[in-house]
N, C-alpha and C positions, 0 to 999 in steps of 0.2 A: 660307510664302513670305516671302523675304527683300526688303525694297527701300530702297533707296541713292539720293539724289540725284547725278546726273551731271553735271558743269562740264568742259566740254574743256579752259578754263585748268587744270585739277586732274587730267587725264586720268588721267596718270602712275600717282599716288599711288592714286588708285582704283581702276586696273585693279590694281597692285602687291597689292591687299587684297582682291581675290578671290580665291576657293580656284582651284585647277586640280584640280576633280571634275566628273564628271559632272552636270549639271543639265539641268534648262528650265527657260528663261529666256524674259523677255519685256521688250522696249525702246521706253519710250513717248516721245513726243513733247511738243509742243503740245497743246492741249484740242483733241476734236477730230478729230485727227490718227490715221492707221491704226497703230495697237501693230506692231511687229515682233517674230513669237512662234518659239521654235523651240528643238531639241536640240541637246547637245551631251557628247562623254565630255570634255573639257579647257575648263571653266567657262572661264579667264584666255584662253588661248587663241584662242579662238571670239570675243573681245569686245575682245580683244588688235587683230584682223583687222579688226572691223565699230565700231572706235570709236579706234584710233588713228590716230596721224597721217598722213594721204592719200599713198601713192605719185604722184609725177610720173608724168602720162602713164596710169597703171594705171585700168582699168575694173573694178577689185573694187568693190563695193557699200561702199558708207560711209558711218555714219551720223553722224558724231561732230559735226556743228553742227545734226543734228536730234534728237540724243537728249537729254530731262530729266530720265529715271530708268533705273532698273534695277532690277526684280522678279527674284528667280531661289528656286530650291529644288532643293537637293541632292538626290541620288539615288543607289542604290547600283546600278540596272542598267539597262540599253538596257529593258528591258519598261518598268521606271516610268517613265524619261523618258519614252516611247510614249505610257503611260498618262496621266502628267499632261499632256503636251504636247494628248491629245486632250479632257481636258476643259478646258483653258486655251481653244483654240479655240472646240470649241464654245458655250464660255462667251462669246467677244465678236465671232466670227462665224456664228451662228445660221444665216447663208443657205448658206453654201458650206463650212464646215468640212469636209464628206466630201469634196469636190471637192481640198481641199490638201490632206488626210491621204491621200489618193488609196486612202482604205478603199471594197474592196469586200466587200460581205457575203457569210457562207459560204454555203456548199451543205447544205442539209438536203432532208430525204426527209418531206411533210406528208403524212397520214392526214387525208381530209378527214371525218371523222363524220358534220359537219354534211348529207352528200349523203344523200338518202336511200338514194341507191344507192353506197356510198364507194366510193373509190379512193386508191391512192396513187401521187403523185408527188414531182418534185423542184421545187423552188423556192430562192429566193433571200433571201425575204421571208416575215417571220412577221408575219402580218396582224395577230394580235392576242396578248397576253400569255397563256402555257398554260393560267392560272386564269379565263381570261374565255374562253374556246370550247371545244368538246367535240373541236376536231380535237386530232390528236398532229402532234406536231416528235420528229424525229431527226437526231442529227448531232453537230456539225458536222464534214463533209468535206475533205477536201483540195482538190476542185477538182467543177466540176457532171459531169463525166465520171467519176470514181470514182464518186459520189452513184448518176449513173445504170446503171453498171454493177453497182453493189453491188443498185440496185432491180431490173435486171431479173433478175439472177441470181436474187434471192431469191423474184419471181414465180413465175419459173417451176416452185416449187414448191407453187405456190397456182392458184384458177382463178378471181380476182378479177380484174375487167373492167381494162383499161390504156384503154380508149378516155377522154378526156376533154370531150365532149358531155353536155348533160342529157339524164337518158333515159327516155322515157315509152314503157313495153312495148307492144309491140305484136306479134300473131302472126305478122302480116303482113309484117313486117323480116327482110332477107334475112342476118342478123348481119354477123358478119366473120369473116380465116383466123383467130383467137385461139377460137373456138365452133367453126369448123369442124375446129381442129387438138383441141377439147375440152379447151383451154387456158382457158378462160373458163365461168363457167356460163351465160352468155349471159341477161343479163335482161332484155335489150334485146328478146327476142320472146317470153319468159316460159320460159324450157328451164330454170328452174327455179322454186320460188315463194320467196318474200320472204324465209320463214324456212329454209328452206336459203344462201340470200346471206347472210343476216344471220350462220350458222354459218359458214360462209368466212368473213365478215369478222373475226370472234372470233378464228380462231384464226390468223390474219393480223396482228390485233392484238398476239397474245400471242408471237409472231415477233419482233416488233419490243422487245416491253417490255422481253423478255427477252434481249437480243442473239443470238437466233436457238435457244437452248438448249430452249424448248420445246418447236419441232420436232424436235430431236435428240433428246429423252426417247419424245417419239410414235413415230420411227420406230425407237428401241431397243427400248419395248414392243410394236411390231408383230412386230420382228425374232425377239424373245423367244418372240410367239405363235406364230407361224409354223413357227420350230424346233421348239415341242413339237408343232403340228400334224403334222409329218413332211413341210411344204410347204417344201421344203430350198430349192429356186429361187426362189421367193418370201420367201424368210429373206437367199436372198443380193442377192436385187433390191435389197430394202430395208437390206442392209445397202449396198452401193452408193449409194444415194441419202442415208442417214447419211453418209457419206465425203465428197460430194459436198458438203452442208449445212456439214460441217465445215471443206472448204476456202474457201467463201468468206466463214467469220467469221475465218480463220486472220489474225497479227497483219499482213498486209503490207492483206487486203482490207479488215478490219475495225478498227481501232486503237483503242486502248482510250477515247478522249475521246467515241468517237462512242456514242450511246443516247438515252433520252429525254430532252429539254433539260429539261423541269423537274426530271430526277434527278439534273440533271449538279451535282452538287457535287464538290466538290474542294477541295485546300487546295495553292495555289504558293510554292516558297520562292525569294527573290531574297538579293542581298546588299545589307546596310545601308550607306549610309557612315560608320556609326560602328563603330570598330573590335570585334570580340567580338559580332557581334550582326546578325541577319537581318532581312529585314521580309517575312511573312506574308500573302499576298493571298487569303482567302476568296472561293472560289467560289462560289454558291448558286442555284440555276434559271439557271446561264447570267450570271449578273450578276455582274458582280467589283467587288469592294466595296476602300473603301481601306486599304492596306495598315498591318497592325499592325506595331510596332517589338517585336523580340525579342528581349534579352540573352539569349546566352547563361549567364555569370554570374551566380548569383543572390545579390544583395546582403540578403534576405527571410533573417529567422531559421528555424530548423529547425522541422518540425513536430510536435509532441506525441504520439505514439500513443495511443490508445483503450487506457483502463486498463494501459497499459504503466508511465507517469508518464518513460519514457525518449523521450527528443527523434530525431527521425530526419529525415535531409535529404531536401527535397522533389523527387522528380524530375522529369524534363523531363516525361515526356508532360502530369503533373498543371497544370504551369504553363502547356505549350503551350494546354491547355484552359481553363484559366481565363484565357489572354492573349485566344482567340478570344471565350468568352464573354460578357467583360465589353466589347465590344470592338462600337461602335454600327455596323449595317446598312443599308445604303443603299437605300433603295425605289425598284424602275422606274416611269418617268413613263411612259414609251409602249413600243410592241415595238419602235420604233426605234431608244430606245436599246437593248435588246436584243438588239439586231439588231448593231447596234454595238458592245457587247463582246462578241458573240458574234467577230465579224471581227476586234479585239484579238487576242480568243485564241488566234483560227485560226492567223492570221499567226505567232505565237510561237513555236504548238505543232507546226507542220509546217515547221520551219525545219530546214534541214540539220544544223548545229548549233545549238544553243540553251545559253543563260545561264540559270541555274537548273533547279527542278526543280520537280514537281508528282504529287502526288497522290491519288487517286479513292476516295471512299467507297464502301464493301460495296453488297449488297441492302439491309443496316439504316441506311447513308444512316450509317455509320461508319467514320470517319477513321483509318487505319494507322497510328499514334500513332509504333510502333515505330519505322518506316522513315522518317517523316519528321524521326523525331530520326535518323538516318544519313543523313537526306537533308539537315539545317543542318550536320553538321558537312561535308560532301564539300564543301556550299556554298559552306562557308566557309575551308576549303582550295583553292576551285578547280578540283573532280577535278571529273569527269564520274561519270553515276550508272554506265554500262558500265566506266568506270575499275574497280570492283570494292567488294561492298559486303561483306565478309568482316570475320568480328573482328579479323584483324589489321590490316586496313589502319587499324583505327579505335582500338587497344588502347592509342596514346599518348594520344591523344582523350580518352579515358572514363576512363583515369587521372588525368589532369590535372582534367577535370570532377569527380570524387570529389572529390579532392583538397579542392578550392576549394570545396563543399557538396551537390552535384549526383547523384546517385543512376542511375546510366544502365539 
């Protein structure tokens, strides 16, 4: 963060001598006095409006006989303005920051555990951090109506309770249509015992972990059994209901951000404002940590081979990992803020268009090394990842990169 005393007699000169980049920026006053915080792609511009000399007549906002400084930090895309702009705020107003960033939180799908009888619904709010409760978070959604159609779709392949009541069985309890249609195992009048629920709930569970893939495995070995049993109708039942299972993880219901928030890792590329060079946003449980600066270019000597004694240039993916490694993590204070870059992201990543790119670690919680080196240079041309990601579009790319020490 940059800052600059401001004198209106010097207006001039000092607007003259800021960049025209992108920034957040922030314009303080008297001691005291409420800071004026806020985005912008055209630094000069934007301060140009709110600190030069008053139109007659004009009702723009103007601050220029109340500003004493200027704070500001370059940026190379609308997400990190976003980003910084949101922890500036919440930084110096603590009551209502969500109120002006006009962040609302995503939609995810909670597994409550902790019920003795679980269920799953949708919510807004994650009570507490994944590491400190036994319920599960999935998500984040596009909107609480996807959330909830994605949940009951995926019910209905299950016979866990939807009703949201504590519920203390009884035989005597007339259920509801979810038990009378034998959608439910109804434990609310005991039509079944504990640990038959508790087997729903497992494999309800393992639904979710796995973005739906383990009931497709179940109903492919059923489908398997069935065929050699010579139960041909019941081979095509179930291959029906596979079909089924598989449309609604298909990419429009299920998009690849959404699964368990504490696996959600991912690694997003933005563009730097320095030329030849990205900056890095580590995902990790949901939490976006600050962003690392990446040359492209590597100014570092070559590196040695193992009993070779012949020197060989170091490639991206080696450095991408050693930029993120070496590279300090940011610890959540509460699920609010969580909660809160959770809503960051959403916003970003369900944009019609979007500025940069991002991508998700495996089952082994490992980073695509490959794509996301074709995912800095598109970056950093400006293409879009659909623009096309073929060797050719990239073969002057990785020529140049050799060239200069870079190993693709």
């Amino acid at each position: 963060m940059q800052s600059i005393a401001f004198d209106p007699e010097h207006a001039g000169e000092i607007l003259a001598a800021v960049p025209a980049a992108s920034a957040a920026f922030t314009l303080r006053g008297e001691a005291g006095s409420e800071p004026y915080i806020a985005k912008t792609a055209d630094l000069r511009r934007r301060l140009t409006r709110l600190l030069g000399a008053p139109e007659a007549g004009s009702k723009r906002l103007n601050l220029r006989d109340r500003c004493r400084s200027i704070e500001y930090a370059l940026t190379g895309s609308d997400f990190e303005s976003s980003f910084l702009l949101y922890q500036t705020l919440r930084r110096e107003f603590p009551g209502d920051y969500r109120e002006r960033l006009k962040l609302r939180f995503a939609a995810v799908i909670k597994f409550d555990l902790e019920n003795p009888y679980p269920r799953a619904y949708v919510t807004r709010r994650i009570a507490k951090l994944p590491g400190r409760t036994r319920s599960r978070y999935y998500g984040p959604f596009p909107s609480r109506a996807a959330a909830e159609k994605f949940l009951n779709d995926a019910l209905d392949f299950f016979k866990l309770r939807r009703c949201d009541f504590e519920l203390n069985p009884d035989p005597s309890f007339p259920g509801c249509i979810y038990s009378e249609m034998k959608m439910c195992l109804a434990p609310c009048f005991k039509g079944c015992s504990d640990e038959q629920y508790r087997d729903e709930t497992a494999r309800v569970q393992s639904f979710f972990e796995s973005g739906g893939q383990a009931l497709v495995r179940e109903l492919e070995a059923e489908r398997e059994r069935l065929s050699q049993e010579l139960q041909f109708e019941s081979a095509a039942a179930a291959h029906a209901r596979m079909e089924k299972v598989r449309g609604i993880l298909g990419a429009v219901s299920l998009p690849e951000i959404v699964g368990p928030i504490d696996k959600l890792r991912a690694l997003m590329v933005q563009r730097s404002p320095q030329a030849d060079a990205v900056r890095l946003f580590r995902i990790e449980s949901g939490l976006i940590h600050p962003p690392v600066e990446f040359a492209v270019s590597d100014s570092a000597p070559p590196v040695e081979a193992e009993g070779a004694g012949k020197k060989t240039p170091r490639s991206l993916e080696s450095r991408i990992t050693e930029a993120l490694t070496s590279a300090d993590l940011a610890t959540p204070t509460s699920a609010s803020e969580l909660n809160e870059h959770l809503a960051l992201l959403k916003r970003w990543y369900y944009r019609s268009r979007r500025a940069g790119e991002i991508f998700f670690a495996d089952e082994r919680g490992e980073l695509p090394l490959r794509r996301v080196v074709r995912g800095i240079s598109r970056v950093l041309k400006g293409e879009r990842a659909e623009d096309g990601d073929s060797a050719e579009t990239h073969r002057a790319y990785w020529l140049a990169r050799t060239r200069e020490g870079d190993k693709p």
